[in-house]
Each structure stands twice: as structure tokens, then as C-alpha cells.
N, C-alpha and C positions, 0 to 999 in steps of 0.2 A: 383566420384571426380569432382572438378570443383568448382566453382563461382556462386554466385545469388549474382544479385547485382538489390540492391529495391532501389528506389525513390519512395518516397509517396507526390503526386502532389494535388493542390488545383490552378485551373487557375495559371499553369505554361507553359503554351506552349512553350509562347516568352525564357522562361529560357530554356529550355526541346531543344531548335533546337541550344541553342550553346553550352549546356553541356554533348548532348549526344556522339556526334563525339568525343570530348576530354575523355570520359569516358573512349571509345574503342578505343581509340589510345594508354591510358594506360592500359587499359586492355590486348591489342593484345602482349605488352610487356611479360607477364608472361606466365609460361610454361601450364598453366591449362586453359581448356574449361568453359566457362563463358556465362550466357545470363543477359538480362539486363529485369528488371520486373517493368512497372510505373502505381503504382497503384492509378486510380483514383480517384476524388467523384465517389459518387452514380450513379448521373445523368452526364453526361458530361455535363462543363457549357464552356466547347472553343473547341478548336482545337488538343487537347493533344492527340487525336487516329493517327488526320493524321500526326502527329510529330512522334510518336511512329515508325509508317508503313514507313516512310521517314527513318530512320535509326535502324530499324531491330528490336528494343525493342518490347517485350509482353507487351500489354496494357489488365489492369484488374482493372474493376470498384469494388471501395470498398465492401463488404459485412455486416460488423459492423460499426457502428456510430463512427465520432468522430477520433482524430492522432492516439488513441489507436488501433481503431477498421481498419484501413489501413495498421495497422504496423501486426497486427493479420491475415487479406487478405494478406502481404506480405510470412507471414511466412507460411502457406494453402501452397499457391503458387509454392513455391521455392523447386529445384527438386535437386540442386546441393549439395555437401556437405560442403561445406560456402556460408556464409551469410554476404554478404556486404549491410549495407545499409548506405547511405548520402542524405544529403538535394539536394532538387531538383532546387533550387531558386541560388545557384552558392555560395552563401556563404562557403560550403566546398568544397575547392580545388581536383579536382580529381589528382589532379599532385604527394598526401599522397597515393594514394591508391598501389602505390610497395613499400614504406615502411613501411603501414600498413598489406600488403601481407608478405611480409619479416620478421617482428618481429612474426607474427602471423603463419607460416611456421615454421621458424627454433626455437620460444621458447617454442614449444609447450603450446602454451595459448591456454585458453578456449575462450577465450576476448579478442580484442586488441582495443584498444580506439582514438580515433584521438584528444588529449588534449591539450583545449588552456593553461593549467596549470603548467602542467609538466614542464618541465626544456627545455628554445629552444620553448616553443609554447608562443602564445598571440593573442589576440582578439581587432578587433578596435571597441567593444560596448562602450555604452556611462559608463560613471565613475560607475554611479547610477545603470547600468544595471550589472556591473562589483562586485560591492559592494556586490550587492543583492544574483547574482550567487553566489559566494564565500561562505555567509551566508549559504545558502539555501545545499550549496552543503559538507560544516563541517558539516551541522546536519544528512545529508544523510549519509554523511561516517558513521560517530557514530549509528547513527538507524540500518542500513543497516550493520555494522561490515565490509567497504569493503575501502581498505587503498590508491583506485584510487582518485585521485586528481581532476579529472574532469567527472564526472559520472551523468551529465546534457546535456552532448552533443550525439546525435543518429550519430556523426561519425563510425561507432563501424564494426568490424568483428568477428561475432561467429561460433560456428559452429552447422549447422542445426539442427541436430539429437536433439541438448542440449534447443532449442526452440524449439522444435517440441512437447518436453517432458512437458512446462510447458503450466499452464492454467492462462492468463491472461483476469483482468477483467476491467483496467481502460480505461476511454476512452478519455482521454486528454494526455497533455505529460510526464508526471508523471508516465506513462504505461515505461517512459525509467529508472526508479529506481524501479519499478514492475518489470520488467522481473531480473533485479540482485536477486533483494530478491529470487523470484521462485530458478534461476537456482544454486544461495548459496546455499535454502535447500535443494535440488536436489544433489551437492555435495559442501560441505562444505569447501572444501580445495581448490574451485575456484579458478583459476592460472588467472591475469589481467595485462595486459601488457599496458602503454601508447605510442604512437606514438606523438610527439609535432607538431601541426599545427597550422598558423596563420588564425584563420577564419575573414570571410570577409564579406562585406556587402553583401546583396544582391542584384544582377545582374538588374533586372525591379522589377516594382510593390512593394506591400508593406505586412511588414510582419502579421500574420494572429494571433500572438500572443497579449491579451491586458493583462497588466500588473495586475491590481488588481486582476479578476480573476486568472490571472494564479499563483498568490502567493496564490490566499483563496486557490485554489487548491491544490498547493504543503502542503500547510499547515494539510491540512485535509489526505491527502496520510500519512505525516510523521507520524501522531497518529493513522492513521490506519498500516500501516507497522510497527511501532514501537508493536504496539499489537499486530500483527503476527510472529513477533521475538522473543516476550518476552508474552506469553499464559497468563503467571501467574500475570504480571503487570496488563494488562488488564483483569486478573479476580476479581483481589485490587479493581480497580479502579472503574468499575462497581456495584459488590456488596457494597461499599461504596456510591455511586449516588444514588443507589438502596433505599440502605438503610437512606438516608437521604430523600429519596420523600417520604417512606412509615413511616418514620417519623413524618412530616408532615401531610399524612392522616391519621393518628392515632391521631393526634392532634385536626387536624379538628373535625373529627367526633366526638372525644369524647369532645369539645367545642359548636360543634350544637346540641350534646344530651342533654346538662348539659343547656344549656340555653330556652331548650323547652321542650322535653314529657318525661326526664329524671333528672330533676333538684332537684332531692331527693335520687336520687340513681347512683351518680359518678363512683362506682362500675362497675355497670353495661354499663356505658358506656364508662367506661376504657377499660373493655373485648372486648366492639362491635369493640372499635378502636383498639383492639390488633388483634381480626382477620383480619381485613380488611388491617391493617400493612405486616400480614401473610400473607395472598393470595397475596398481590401488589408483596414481597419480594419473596415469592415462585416461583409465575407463570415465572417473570423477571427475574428471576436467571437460572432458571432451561429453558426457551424458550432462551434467548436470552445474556444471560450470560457464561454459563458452555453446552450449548446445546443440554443438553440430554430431549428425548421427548419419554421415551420407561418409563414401569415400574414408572406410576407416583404416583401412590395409596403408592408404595412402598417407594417411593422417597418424597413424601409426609409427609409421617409416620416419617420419618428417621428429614427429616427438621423439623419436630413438633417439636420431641425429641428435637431436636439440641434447637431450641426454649425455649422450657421447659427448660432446663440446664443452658442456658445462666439466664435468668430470675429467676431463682434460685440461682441462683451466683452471680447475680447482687443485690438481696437482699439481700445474705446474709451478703457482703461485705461492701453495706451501714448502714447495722443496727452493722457491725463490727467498722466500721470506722467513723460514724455517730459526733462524740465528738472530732476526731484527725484534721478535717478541713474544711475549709469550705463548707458546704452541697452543694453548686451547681458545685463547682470544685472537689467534690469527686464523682459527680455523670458525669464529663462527662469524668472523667478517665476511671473510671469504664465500663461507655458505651464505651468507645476506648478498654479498655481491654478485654471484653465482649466481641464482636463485631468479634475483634481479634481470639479472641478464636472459635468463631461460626464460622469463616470464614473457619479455618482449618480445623473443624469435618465437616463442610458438601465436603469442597476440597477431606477431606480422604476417607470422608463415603457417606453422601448422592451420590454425583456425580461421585463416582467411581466403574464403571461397573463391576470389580473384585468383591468389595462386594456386591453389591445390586444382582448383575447377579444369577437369579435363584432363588430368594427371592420374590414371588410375594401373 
């Protein structure tokens, strides 16, 4: 039983010598044993040990790169059976932390949040900054399936066991809608509670966030979580990329055969570029798409077929409908319906270890 309460510190000293006393004056409020964990850079670049040692805090230099990889040393760290963490720079008020104890106690959350959103909280960010969270933070709810309002802020109290469980890999802050995703699929009936707080600026010094990147950031997290949610979108999505680059070299190739050692026999350089379509479409599917790397001779075989079939249907369909409209829009339905079709038998068959398993 007890408290872990993490600060993840980057040259905060000057913040660290007036928010720690405040920390543990509300701390000392509550009925549970508490220690205080301020996990630093790498390298020390100030004072942040002998601040620590000044007011009782475990000081622990980061281990992983990056807000992620501090927040990752936080959770190694933490002995007790909650997990408090808050900004270290004074922007969150430790004065939330017995009503964020209190909602998280008696509603039995998995989650309690400290939200400037919710009903009763507010933020004095600039408009622009205000705007963007917002954005940033509907496409989270939606990707994510999680009906918290404010799920951008590291306010938060969980409880250990349920971090402990996941495997986190981002190393920016975006690692704070990574850990929801993990700890959802881990249990899906996640229970999230908001606590409304006014965040504030920060106390000295300046903040460590630069805007562009950390939107390219968030950006690239939501399409990669989004495809960790949703397996089968991003196996659409893929084998359509896929399939449109090996397109392309199919085209190439049989355009630099036909214009040099092959300019009599298109035929033949129709085939070179359909294998070479094959292998591009195969190897990318099967390594980096659907990620099976066992049984490939087998998996191989199966995707030929699949190949084969398609390309048999694709011709029979235009030499069916060849008269009903026009030849270039009957040939890229076709190729959409085809495509379609290949997608599913290899989803069913090539890539499904049920069938293939034991087929070699």
C-alpha cells in the first residue's frame, strides 16, 4: 500500500526546492505511506540531487532516452501500489493531489486525471495552444475509444501493478496516450475518472516543448495507435501502398524491357514485371505487413495461387465486360475488385497460421 509520486525533471531544481515541500505537506494529509521519486536526465546538468537530498525525495537518473523513456524509469522505480505522477516545473498544482487521492480511492478507478477540460477545470495556455490540445485530443478520444476529456495532461494516478504490466515504446510525450492504449488492451472495461484543475504556468525557466515537432509527433503516434486498435485497417492500408509501389515496378520494368533487349516480345516482359510485382508484394506483405516469417515456401505457394486467381478473374471479367464501358474504368474497378478479393484469401489463408500450420 502506499503512494509513488514521480516527477520527471529536465534542469528543474529552482522548481524542485519550492514544489517539493508543498508536495509533502499534502501528501502528509492522507492516510497512506508515500515516497517521492525525481527522475532525472542521464547526466545531471544542475543541482536536482542536492534538492532531492534537501527534502527527502529518491533521486534516479533516467535510464531510456527521451519524456518517454523517464516516465518508463519512473514506473522500474516505484515500489508502492499508486502511481502519482505531475509536472515538476509547478504548472500542476499539488493542492489537486487529495482530490485526485479521493476520487481515485473511493471510485475505484483504474485512472484518475487531473483535467483542465472537464467541468470546473481550465488552463491559462495561449488560445492557439488551447485550439490545438482540443484537436489533438477528439482525435485521441476517437483512436483510443476513451470518453476522458482531457487525456494530454501527465496529471494522472494509476495504479502500479496496471503500468507495470504494459510495454511501452514511445519516447516523447505522446508515450501519455501510449500507456491508455496498452493499459485499455490489457483491460478493456478501463474505469477513468477526471479531477478538474486549473493548470498553470510554469514557476522559472522555460518550457521544453517546441510546437511543430511535437504535433509531427502526435500525428505520427495517432496513425500508428490507430493501427494498433484497428489490425485489419492497417492491413487495408498497407497492402494497398503495397500494392500500388509494386505496381509501379511492374510497370517500370516492363517499360525498360520493351524499349531495349525486349522490344519484340512485350510478353515476355509483361511476366519479368509480374514477378518482380510478386516478390516486391509478397516479401512486404508477408515481413512487414501481416508479420509472419515462419513457413515461407508454404506462404509463398498459397500467395502465388492467390495471384494466379486474381489474374484469372481479372481477365475474365474484362474480356466479359470489355463492350459494356469504357476499357480503362472497367479495368480499374476490376483491379479494385480483384485486389479486394486477393486481400481476403491471403487474410484467410496465406496468413493464417491455423491453415498453413503444419503445411510445409
Amino acid at each position: 500500500m502506499g503512494i509513488s509520486v514521480v516527477l520527471l525533471a529536465y534542469k528543474e531544481a529552482e522548481n524542485l526546492s519550492f514544489l517539493l515541500p508543498k508536495i509533502k505537506g499534502f501528501l502528509d494529509e492522507l492516510p497512506e505511506e508515500y515516497e517521492i521519486l525525481v527522475i532525472d536526465t542521464k547526466e545531471p546538468l544542475d543541482n536536482t540531487s542536492e534538492v532531492c537530498e534537501r527534502f527527502g525525495a529518491r533521486y534516479i537518473n533516467q535510464e531510456y532516452p527521451g519524456f518517454g523513456g523517464a516516465f518508463r524509469t519512473g514506473i522500474k522505480y516505484a515500489e508502492k501500489d499508486k502511481f502519482l505522477i505531475l509536472d515538476s516545473d509547478g504548472s500542476h498544482d499539488p493542492k489537486y493531489i487529495p482530490d485526485i487521492y479521493k476520487k481515485f480511492t473511493e471510485g475505484g478507478y483504474d485512472l484518475v486525471i487531473g483535467s483542465r477540460y472537464t467541468e470546473g477545470g481550465e488552463t491559462n495556455d495561449s488560445k492557439s495552444s488551447i485550439i490545438m490540445s482540443h484537436i489533438l485530443n477528439t482525435f485521441f478520444r476517437i483512436c483510443l475509444g476513451i470518453k476522458a476529456k482531457d487525456i494530454s495532461t501527465d496529471y494522472r494516478m494509476y495504479r502500479t501493478e496496471q503500468l507495470k504490466a504494459v510495454e511501452l515504446e514511445n519516447v516523447n510525450y505522446d508515450v501519455l496516450q501510449e500507456v491508455l492504449l496498452r493499459m485499455k488492451q490489457n483491460k478493456p472495461d478501463l474505469k477513468i475518472g477526471e479531477v478538474p484543475i486549473s493548470f498553470q504556468k510554469r514557476i522559472n525557466g522555460e518550457s521544453k516543448r517546441r510546437l511543430i515537432p511535437y504535433i509531427i509527433g502526435y500525428m505520427k503516434s495517432l496513425v500508428r495507435f490507430t493501427f494498433i486498435r484497428y489490425p485489419l485497417l492497417r492491413n487495408i492500408v498497407l497492402y494497398g501502398i503495397f500494392g500500388l509501389i509494386a505496381a509501379g515496378l511492374d510497370f517500370g520494368v516492363f517499360t525498360a524491357l520493351t524499349k531495349t533487349v525486349m522490344k519484340n516480345v512485350p510478353e515476355a516482359a509483361s511476366v519479368i514485371g509480374n514477378i518482380v510485382g510478386f516478390i516486391f508484394t509478397f516479401t512486404t506483405n508477408t515481413y512487414w505487413n501481416f508479420r509472419k516469417k515462419d513457413r515461407i515456401a508454404v506462404r509463398a505457394a498459397s500467395y502465388g495461387a492467390v495471384t494466379l486467381l486474381g489474374m484469372g478473374l481479372s481477365t475474365a471479367l474484362i474480356h466479359l465486360l470489355k463492350d459494356s464501358m469504357n476499357l480503362y474504368l472497367l479495368k480499374i474497378l476490376v483491379l479494385l475488385l480483384v485486389s479486394a478479393i486477393q486481400f481476403v484469401l491471403n487474410k484467410l489463408v496465406t496468413y493464417n497460421n491455423k491453415i498453413i500450420k503444419g503445411r510445409d
